[in-house]
Residue frames relative to the residue before (quaternion, step in Angstrom):
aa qw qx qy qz dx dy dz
X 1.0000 0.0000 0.0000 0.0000 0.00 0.00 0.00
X 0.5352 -0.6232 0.5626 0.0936 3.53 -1.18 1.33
X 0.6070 -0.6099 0.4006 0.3148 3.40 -1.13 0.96
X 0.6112 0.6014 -0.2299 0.4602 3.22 1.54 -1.57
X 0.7501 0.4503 -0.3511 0.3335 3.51 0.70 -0.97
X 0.3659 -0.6968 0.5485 0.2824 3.90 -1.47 0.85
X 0.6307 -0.4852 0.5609 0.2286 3.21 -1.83 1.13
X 0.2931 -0.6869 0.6622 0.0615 3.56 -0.83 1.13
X 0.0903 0.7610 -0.6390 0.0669 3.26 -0.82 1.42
X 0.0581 0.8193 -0.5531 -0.1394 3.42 -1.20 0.23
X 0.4436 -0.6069 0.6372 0.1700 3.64 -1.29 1.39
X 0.1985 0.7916 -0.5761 0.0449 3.59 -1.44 1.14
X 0.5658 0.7671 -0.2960 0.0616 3.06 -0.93 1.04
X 0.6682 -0.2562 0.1624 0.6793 3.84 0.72 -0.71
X 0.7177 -0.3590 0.2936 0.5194 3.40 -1.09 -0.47
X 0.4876 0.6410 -0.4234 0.4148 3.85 0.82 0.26
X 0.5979 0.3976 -0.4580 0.5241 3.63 1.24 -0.26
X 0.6353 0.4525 -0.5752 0.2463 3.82 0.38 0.10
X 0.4211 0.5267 -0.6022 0.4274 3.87 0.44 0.85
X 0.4726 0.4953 -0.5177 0.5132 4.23 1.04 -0.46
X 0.7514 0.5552 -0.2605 0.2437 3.26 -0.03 -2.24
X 0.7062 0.5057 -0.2000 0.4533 3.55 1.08 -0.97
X 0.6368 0.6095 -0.1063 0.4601 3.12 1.60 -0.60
X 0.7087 0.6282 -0.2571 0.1922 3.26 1.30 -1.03
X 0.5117 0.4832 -0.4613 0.5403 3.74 1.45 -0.56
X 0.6275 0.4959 -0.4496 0.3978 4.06 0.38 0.03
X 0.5807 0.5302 -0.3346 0.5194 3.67 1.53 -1.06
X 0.7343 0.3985 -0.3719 0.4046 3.52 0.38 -0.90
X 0.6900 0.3406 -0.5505 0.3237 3.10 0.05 -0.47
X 0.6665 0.4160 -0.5018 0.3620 3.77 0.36 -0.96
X 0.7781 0.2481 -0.2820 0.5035 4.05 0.47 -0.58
X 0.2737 -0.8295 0.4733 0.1141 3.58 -0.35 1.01
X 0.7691 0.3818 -0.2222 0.4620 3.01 1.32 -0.81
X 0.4426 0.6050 -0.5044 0.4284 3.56 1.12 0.38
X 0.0255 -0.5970 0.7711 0.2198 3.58 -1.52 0.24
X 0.2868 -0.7991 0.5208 -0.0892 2.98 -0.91 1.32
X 0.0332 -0.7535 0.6561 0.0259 3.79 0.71 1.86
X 0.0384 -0.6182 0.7537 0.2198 3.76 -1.57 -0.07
X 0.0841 0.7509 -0.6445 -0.1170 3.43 -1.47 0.49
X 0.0358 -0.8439 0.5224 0.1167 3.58 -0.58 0.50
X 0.0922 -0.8046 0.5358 0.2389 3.49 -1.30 -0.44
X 0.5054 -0.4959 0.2713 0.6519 3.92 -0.28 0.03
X 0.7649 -0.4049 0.3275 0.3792 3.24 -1.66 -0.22
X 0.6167 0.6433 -0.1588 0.4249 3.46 0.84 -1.04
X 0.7490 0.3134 -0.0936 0.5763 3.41 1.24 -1.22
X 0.4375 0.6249 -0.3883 0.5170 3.72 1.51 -0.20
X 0.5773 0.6581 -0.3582 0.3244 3.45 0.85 -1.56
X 0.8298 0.2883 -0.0159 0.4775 3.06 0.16 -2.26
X 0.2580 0.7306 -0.5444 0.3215 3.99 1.34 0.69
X 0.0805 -0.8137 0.5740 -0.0441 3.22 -1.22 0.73
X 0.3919 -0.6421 0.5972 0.2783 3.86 -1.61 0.63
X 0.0922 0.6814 -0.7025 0.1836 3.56 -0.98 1.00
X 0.8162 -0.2163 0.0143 0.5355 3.70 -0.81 1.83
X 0.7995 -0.4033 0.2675 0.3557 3.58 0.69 1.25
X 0.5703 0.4834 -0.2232 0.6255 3.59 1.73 -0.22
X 0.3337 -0.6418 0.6894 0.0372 3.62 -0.99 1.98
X 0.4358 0.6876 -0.5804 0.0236 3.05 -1.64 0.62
X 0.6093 -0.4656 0.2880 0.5736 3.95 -0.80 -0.81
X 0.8499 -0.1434 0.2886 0.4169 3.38 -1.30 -0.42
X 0.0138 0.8530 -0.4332 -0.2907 3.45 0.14 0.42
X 0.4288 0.6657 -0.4248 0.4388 3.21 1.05 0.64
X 0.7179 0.3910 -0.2812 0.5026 3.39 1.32 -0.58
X 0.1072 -0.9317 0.3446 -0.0419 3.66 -0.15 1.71
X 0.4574 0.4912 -0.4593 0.5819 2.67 1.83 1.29
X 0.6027 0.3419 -0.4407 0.5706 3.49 1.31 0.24
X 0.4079 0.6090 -0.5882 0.3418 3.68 0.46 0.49
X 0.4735 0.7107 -0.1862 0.4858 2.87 1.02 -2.17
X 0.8793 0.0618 -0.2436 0.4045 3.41 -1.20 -1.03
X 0.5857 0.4894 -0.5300 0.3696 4.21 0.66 -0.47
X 0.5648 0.6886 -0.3876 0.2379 3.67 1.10 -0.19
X 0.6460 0.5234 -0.1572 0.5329 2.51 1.29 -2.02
X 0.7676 0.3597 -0.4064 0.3409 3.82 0.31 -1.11
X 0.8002 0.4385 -0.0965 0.3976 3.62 1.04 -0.73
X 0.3299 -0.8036 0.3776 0.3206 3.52 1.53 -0.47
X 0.7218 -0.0403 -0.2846 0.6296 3.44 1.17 1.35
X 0.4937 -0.7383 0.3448 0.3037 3.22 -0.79 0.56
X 0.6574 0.2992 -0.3085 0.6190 3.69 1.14 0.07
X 0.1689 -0.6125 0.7427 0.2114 4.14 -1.68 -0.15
X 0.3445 -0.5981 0.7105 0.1371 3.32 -1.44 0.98
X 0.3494 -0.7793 0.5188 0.0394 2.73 -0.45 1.59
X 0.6542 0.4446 -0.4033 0.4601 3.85 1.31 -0.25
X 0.0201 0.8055 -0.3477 0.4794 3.08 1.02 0.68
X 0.8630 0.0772 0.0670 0.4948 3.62 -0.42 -1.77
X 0.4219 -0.5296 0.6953 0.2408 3.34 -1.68 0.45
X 0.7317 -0.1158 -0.0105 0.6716 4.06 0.55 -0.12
X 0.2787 -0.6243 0.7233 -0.0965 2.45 -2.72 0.94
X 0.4291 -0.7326 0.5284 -0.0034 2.87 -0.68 1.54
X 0.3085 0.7716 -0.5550 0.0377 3.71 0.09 -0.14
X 0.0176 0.5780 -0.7877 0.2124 4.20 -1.03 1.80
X 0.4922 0.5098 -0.6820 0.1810 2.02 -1.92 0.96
X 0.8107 0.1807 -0.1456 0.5376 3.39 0.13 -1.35
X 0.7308 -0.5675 0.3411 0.1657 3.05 -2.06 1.08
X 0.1624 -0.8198 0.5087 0.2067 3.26 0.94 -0.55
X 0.8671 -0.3053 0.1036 0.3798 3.68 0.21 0.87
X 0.8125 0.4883 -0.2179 0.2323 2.68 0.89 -0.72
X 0.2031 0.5252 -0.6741 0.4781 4.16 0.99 1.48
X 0.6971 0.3309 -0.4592 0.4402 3.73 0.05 -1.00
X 0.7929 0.3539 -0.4157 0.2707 3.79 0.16 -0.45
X 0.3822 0.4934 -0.5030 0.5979 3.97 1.44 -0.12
X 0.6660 0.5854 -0.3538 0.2976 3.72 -0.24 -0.65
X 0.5069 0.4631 -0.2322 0.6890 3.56 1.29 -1.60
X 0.7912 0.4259 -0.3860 0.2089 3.74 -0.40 -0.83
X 0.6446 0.5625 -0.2280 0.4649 3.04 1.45 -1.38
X 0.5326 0.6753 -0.2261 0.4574 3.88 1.55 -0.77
X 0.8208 0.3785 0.0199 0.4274 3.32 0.82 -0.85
X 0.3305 -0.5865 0.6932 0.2572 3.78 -0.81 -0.05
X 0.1242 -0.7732 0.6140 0.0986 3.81 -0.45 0.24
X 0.6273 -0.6479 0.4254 0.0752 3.09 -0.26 1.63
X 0.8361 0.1785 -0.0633 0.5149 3.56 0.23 -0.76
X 0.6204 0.2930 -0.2971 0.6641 3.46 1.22 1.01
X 0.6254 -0.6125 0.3239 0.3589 3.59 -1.42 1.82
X 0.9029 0.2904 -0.2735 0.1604 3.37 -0.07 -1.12
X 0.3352 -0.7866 0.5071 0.1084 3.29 -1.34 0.91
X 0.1413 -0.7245 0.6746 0.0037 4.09 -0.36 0.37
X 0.6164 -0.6351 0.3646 0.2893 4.14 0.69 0.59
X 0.2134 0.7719 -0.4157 0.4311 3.79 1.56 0.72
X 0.5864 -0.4389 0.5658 0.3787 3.01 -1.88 0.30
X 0.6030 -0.3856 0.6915 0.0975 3.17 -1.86 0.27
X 0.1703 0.6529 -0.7305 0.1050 3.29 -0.39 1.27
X 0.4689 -0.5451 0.6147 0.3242 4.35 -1.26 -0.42
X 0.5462 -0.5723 0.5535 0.2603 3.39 -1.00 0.94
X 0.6547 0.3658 -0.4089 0.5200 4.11 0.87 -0.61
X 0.2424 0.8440 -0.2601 0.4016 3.60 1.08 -0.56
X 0.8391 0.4472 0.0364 0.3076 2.89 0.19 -1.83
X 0.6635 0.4809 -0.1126 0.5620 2.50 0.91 -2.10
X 0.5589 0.4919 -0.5044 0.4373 4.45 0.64 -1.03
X 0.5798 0.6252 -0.3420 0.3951 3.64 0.77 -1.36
X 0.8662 0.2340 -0.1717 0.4067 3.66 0.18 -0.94
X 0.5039 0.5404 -0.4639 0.4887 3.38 1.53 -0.30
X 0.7888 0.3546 -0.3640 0.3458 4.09 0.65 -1.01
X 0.2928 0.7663 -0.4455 0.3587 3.73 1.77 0.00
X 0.8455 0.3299 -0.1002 0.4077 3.30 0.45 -2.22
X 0.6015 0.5186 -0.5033 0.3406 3.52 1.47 -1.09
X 0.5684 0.5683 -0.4697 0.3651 4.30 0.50 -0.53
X 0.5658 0.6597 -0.2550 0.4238 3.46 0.95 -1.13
X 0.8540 0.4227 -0.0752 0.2940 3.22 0.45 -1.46
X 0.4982 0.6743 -0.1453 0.5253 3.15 2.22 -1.07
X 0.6604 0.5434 -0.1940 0.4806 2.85 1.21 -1.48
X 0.6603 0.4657 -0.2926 0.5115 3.73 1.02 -0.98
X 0.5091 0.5610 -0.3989 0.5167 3.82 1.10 -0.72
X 0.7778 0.3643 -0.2114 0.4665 3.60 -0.32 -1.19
X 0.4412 0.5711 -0.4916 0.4874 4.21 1.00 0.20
X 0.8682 0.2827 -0.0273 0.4068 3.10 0.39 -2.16
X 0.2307 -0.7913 0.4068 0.3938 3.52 1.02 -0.15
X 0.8391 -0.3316 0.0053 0.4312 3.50 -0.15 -0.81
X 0.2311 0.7428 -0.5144 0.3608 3.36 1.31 0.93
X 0.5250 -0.6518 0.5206 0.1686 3.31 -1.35 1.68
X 0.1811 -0.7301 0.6562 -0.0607 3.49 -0.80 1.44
X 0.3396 -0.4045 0.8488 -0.0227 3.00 -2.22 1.25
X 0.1812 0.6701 -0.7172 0.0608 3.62 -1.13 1.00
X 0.0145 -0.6289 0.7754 0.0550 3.50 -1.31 0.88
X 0.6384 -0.6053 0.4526 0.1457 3.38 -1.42 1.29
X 0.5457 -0.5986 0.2812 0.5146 3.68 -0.41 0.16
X 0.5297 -0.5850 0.4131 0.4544 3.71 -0.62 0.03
X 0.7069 -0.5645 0.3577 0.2316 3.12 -1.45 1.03
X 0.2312 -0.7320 0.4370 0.4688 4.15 0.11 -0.26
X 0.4324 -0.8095 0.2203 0.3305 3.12 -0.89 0.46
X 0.8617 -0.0770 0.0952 0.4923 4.07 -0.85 -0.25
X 0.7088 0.4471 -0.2032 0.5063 3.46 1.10 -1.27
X 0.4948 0.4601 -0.6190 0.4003 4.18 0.74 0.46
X 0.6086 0.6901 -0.3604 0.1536 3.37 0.60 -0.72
X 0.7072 0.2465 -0.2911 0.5953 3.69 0.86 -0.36
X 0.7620 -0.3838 0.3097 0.4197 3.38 -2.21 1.54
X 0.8505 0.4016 -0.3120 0.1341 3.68 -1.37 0.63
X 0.8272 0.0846 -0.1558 0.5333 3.48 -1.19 0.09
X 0.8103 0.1733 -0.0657 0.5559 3.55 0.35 -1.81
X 0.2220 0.7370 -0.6301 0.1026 4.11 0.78 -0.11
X 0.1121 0.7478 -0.6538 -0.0272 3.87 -0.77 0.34
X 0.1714 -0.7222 0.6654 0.0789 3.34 -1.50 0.94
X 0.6122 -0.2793 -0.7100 0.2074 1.68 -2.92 1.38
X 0.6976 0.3829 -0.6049 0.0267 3.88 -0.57 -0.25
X 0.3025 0.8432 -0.3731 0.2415 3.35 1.55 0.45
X 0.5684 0.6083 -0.0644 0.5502 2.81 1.42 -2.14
X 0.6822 0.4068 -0.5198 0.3146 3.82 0.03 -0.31
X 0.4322 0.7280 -0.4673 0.2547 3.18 1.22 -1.23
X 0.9091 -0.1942 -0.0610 0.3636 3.77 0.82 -0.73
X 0.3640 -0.8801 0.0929 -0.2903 2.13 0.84 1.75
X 0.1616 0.8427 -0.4629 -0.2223 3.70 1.36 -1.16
X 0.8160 0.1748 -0.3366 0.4363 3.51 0.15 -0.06
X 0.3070 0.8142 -0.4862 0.0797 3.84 1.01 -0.02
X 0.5311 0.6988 -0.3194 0.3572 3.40 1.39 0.05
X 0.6332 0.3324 -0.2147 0.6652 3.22 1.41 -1.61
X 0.8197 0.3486 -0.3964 0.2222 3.68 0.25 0.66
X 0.6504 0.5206 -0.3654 0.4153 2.61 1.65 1.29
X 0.2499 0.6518 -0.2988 0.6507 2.25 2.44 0.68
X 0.7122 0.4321 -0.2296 0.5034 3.82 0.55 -1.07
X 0.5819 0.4299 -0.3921 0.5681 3.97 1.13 -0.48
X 0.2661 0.8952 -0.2816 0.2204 3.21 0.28 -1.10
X 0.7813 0.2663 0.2198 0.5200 2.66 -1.01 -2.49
X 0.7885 0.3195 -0.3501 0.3920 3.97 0.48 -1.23
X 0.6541 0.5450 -0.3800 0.3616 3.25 0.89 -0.12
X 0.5424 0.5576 -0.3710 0.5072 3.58 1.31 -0.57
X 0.5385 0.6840 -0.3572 0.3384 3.40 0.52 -0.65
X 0.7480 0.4748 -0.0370 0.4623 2.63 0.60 -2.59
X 0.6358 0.5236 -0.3398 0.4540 3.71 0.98 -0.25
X 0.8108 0.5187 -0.0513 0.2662 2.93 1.08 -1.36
X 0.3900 0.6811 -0.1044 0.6108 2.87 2.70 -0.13
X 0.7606 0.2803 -0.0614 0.5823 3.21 1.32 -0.88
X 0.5100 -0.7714 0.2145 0.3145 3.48 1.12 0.41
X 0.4674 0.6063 -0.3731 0.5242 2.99 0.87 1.26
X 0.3015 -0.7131 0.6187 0.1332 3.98 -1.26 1.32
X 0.3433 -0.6301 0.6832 0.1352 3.22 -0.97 1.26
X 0.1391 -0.6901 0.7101 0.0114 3.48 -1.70 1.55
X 0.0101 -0.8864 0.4204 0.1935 3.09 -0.06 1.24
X 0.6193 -0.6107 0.2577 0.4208 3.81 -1.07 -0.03
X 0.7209 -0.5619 0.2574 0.3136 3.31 -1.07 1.73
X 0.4733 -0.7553 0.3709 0.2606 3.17 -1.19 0.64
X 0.4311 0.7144 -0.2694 0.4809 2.52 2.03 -0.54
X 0.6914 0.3247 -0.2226 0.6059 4.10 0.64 -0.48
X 0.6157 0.5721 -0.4336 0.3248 3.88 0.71 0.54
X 0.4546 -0.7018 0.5223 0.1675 3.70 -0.28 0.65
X 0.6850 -0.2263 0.3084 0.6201 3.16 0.50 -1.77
X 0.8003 -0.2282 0.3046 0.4634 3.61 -1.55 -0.02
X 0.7567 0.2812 -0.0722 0.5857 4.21 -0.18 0.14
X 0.8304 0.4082 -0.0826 0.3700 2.95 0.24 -1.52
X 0.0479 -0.7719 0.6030 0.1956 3.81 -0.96 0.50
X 0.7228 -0.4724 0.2715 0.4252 3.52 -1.57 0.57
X 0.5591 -0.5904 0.4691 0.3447 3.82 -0.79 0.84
X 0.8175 0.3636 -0.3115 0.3200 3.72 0.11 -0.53
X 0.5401 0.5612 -0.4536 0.4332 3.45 1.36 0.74
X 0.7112 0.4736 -0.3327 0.3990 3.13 1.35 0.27
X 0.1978 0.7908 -0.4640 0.3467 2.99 2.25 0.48
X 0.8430 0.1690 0.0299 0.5098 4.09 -0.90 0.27
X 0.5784 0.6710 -0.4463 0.1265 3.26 0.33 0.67
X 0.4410 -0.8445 0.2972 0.0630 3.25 -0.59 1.09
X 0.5156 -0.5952 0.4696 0.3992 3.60 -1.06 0.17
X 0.4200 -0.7119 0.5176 0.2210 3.24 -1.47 0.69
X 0.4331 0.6118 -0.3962 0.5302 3.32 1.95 -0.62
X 0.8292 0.0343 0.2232 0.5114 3.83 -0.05 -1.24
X 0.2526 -0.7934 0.5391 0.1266 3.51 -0.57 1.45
X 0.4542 0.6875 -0.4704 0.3159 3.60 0.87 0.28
X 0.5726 0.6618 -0.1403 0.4632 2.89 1.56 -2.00
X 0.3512 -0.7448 0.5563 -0.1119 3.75 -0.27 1.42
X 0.1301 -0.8139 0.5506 0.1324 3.66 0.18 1.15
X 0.5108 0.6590 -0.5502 0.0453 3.56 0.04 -2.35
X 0.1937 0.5861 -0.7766 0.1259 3.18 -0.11 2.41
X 0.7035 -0.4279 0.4434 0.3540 3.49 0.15 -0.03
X 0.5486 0.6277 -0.1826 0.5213 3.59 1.65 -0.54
X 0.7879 0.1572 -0.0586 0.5925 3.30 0.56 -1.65
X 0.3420 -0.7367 0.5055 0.2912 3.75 -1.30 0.90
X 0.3175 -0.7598 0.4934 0.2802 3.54 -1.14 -0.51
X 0.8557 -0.3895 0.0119 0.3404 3.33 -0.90 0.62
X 0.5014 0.5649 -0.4604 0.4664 3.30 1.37 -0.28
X 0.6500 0.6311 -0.1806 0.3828 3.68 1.04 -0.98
X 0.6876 0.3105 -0.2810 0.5932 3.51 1.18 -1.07
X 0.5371 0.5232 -0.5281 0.3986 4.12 0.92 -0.29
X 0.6031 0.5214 -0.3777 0.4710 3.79 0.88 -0.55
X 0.6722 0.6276 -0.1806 0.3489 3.31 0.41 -1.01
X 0.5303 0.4384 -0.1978 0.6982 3.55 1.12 -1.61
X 0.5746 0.5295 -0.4831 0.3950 4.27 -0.02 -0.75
X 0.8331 0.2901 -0.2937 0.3681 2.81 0.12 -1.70
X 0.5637 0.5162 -0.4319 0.4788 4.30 0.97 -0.46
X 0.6303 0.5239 -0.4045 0.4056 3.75 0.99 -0.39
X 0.5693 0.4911 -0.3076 0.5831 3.69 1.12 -0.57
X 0.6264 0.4799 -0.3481 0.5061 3.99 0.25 -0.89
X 0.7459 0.4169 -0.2403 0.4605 4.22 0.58 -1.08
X 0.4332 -0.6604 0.4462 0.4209 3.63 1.56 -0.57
X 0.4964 0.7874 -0.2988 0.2103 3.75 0.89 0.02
X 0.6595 0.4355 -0.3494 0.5033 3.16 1.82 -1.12
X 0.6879 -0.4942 0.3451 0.4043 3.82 -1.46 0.11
């Protein structure tokens, strides 16, 4: 490869890649030499996406997901040989079912108690390792053997946390949490692994856009938009916005060797 020539990247996933997409005249300029494709699809229709002659997409049987991956993406599949890296955000990877187990339980091998069952700190950890390993299989068998970047969906941000409109559970519950640290320390690590077993580099989500443990800093979810339709105003607290996906794409630019 020629100085002159650009690094073929590509951003995939659910409606979480529209913090990249919103982001990208800010990516290019700082990474000239990236061409930066993004395709996404909703979550639901990501799920049941598929590889077929090196080409990602939905069901091709389902020709209203053809349709909308067209309209949102300008063909309805990406050749995926194509890119020198892949980005791929969006899906949780396990890890409601493991805040859930935690919030269920007293953990045994940590002080504080609230009049729960007794679960073991290894316990725990089997709990979140067999959460993400389905998750992750599931992402393997999409992409077949194309080398994956994965960053987890984004955390919601500060504002799910009190009763109403946008309240969201378990990442509600970390907020106070007492150990919500060593269990995002304990996801973490099992999830890198579990990626990393299956050939793939977990990107995880900047500290720099974290609030607390679960939680990310409320003003990155200020302006966020749809990935379907940039008119379409989001600010659920769910999806981030471009200040968020420029952080993000950094931190996958450092992991690919690209940033300076």
């Amino acid at each position: 490869m020629t100085a002159q020539e650009d690094i073929n990247v590509a951003v995939i996933g659910t409606s979480n890649i529209g913090a990249v997409k919103y982001a990208q005249t800010r990516i290019e300029a700082a990474y000239p030499q990236l061409a930066v494709t993004c395709y996404g699809l909703p979550g639901g229709k990501f799920d049941g996406a598929q590889l077929i002659d090196n080409h990602f997409g939905p069901d091709r049987a389902d020709t209203a997901a053809m349709k909308l991956a067209r309209r949102i993406n300008g063909a309805p599949t990406l050749d995926l040989s194509r890119f020198a890296h892949i980005l791929v955000i969006g899906d949780t990877l396990g890890l409601p079912a493991t805040l859930w187990t935690a919030l269920s339980y007293d953990i045994a091998d940590w002080s504080t108690r609230t009049g729960r069952d007794l679960l073991s700190l290894p316990a725990l950890q089997a709990t979140a390792e067999e959460a993400i390993a389905a998750r992750a299989d599931h992402l393997r068998a999409q992409f077949g053997t194309f080398e994956l970047h994965v960053a987890h969906a984004p955390y919601p941000t500060t504002a799910v946390v009190p009763k109403g409109v946008h309240h969201q559970q378990p990442y509600a519950a970390m907020a106070t949490y007492p150990h919500a640290a060593a269990l995002q320390t304990l996801h973490r690590h099992a999830l890198t692994l579990a990626l990393a077993d299956r050939g793939m580099t977990l990107i995880p989500q900047p500290d720099e856009t974290i609030a607390q443990p679960f939680l990310t800093k409320e003003p990155y979810g200020h302006g966020s938009m749809d990935f379907r339709n940039q008119d379409n105003l989001l600010n659920d607290h769910r999806h981030m916005n471009a200040d968020f996906g420029a952080s993000l794409f950094n931190a996958f630019a450092i992991a690919i060797g690209a940033a300076p």
